[in-house]
C-alpha positions as CSV (number, residue, x, y, z in Angstrom):
1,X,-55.4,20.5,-10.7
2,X,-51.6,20.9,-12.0
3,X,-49.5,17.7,-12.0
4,X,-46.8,19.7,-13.2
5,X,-46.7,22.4,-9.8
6,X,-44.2,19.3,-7.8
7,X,-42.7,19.0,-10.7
8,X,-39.5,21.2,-9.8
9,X,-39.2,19.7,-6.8
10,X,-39.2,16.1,-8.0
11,X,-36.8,17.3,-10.6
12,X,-34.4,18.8,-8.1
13,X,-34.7,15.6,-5.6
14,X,-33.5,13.2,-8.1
15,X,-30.9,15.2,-9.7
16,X,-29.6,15.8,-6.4
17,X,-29.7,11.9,-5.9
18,X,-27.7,11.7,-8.9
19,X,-25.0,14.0,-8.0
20,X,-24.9,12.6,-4.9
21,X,-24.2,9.1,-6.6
22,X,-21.6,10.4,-9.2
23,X,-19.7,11.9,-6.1
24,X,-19.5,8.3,-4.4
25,X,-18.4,6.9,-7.8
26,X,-15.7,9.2,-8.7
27,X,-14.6,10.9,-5.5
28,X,-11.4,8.6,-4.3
29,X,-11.6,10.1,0.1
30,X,-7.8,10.7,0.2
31,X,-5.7,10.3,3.2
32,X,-2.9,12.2,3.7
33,X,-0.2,9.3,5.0
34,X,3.2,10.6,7.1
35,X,4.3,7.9,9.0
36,X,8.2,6.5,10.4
37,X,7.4,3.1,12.2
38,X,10.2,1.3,13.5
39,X,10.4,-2.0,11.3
40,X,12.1,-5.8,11.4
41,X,13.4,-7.8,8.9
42,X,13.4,-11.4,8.9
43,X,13.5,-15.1,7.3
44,X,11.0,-16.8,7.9
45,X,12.4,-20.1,6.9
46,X,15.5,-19.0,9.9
47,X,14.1,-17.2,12.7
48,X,17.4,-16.5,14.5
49,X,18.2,-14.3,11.3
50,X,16.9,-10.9,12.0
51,X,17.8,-6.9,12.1
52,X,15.7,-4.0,12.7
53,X,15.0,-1.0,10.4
54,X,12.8,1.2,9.9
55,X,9.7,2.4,7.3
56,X,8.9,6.1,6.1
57,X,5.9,6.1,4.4
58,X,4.6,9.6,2.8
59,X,2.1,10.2,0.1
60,X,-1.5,10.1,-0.1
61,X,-3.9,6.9,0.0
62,X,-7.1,7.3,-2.0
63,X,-9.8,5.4,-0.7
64,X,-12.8,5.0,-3.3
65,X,-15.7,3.3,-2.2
66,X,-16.2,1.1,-5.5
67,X,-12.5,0.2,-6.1
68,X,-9.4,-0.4,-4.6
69,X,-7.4,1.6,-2.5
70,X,-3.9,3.6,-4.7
71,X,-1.3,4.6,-2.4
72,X,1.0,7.7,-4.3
73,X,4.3,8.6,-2.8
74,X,7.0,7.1,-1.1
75,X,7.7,3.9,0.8
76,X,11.2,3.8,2.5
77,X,13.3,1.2,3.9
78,X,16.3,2.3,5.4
79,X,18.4,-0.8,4.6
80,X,17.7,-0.5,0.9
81,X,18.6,2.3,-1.1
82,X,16.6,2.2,-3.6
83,X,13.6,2.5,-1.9
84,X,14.7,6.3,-1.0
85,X,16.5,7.1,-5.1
86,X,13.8,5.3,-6.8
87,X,10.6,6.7,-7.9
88,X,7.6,3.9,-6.5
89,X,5.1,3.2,-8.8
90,X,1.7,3.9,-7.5
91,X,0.8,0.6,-5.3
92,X,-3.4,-0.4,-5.8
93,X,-4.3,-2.6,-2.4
94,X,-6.7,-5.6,-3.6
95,X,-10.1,-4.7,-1.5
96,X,-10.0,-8.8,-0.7
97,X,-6.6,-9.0,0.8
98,X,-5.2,-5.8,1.3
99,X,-2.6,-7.3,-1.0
100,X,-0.4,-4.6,-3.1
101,X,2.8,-4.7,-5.7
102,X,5.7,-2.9,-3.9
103,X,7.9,-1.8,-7.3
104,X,10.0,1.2,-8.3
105,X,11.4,2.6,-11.4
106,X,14.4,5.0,-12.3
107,X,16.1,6.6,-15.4
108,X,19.8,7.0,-15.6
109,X,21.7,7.4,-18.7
110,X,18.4,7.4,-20.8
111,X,17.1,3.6,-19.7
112,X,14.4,3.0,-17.7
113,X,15.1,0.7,-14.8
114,X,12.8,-1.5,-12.8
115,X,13.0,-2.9,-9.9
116,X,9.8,-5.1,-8.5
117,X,11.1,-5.1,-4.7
118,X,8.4,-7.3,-3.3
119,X,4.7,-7.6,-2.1
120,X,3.1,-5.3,0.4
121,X,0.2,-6.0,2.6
122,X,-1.1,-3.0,4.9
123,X,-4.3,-2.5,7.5
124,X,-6.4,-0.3,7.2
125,X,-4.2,2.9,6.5
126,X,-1.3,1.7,7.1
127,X,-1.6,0.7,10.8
128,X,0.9,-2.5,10.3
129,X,2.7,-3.1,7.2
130,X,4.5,-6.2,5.7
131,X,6.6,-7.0,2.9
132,X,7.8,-10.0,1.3
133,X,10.9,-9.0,-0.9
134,X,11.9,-10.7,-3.8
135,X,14.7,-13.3,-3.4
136,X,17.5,-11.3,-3.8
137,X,19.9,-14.2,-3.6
138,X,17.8,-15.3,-7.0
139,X,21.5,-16.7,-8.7
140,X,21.6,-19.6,-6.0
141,X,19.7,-22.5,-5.5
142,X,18.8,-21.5,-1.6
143,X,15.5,-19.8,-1.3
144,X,15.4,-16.9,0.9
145,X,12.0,-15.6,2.5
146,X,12.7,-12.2,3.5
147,X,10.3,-10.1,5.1
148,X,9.7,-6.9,6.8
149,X,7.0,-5.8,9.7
150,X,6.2,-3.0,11.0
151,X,5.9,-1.3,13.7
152,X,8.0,-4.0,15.2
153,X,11.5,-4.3,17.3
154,X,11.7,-8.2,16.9
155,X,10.5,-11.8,15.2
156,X,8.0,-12.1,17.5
157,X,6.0,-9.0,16.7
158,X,7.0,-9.5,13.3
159,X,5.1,-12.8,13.3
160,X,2.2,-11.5,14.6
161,X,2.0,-8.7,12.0
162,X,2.5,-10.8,9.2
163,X,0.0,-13.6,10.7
164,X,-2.7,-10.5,11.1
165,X,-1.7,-9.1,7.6
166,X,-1.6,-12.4,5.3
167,X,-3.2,-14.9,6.9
């Protein structure tokens, strides 16, 4: 009797076991992301303060299975500039929290410029978005807690977003 005639197929069963585990590790499932949600923008600390916009989000959101999601492209906001001229910095989502560092960079007249425009929480990919900007008012003593849902039309479905999103 030959202990070595299963051999090759023992062989071949775990290195296909092993491929199949280096694929999982490595292999990031990428989503193709095109979306234009209607968005609005609020203080949270003065409700009756309020305007609509709206969010274009294009790129590609690689969803490994042993790390946390990277979103590469570009997030617009209409109502900032910035957001459309600047190049964003790849955004990694916290697994716990969906939790992610909304920043962008640009390089005119040979300096590198930074701009770290907020906090973004998203679901899932990218079925409600929120943003908590960086006090832009940052010279004065008021603090001002701007934020931006989407898809919403008003505070009230910007509240619920942001209650889904962060709390």
């Amino acid at each position: 009797m030959n202990i070595f005639k299963g051999a090759p197929i023992v062989f071949a069963g775990v290195l296909l076991l092993l491929l199949s585990f280096v694929f999982l590790v490595f292999y990031d499932f990428p989503k193709k992301i095109d979306l234009d949600y209607p968005a609005y923008e609020y203080n949270s600390n003065q409700p009756e303060y309020g305007e609509e916009t709206r969010i274009k989000l294009q790129g590609v959101l690689k969803r490994p299975i042993f790390s946390d999601e990277v979103f590469s492209g570009k997030i617009i906001i209409d109502k900032y500039q910035e957001t459309a001229e600047y190049e964003l910095i790849d955004v990694g989502f916290h697994s716990e929290n969906g939790m992610g560092s909304l920043s962008y960079t640009n390089t005119s007249n040979g300096e590198l410029e930074l701009n770290l425009f907020g906090v973004i929480w998203k679901s899932d990919d990218f079925d409600m978005v929120n943003i908590m900007l960086n006090n832009p008012n940052s010279q004065s003593s008021e603090e001002i807690h701007l934020r931006i849902s989407a898809p919403a039309n008003n505070y009230n479905e910007a509240e619920r977003i942001e209650g889904n999103l962060i709390d």
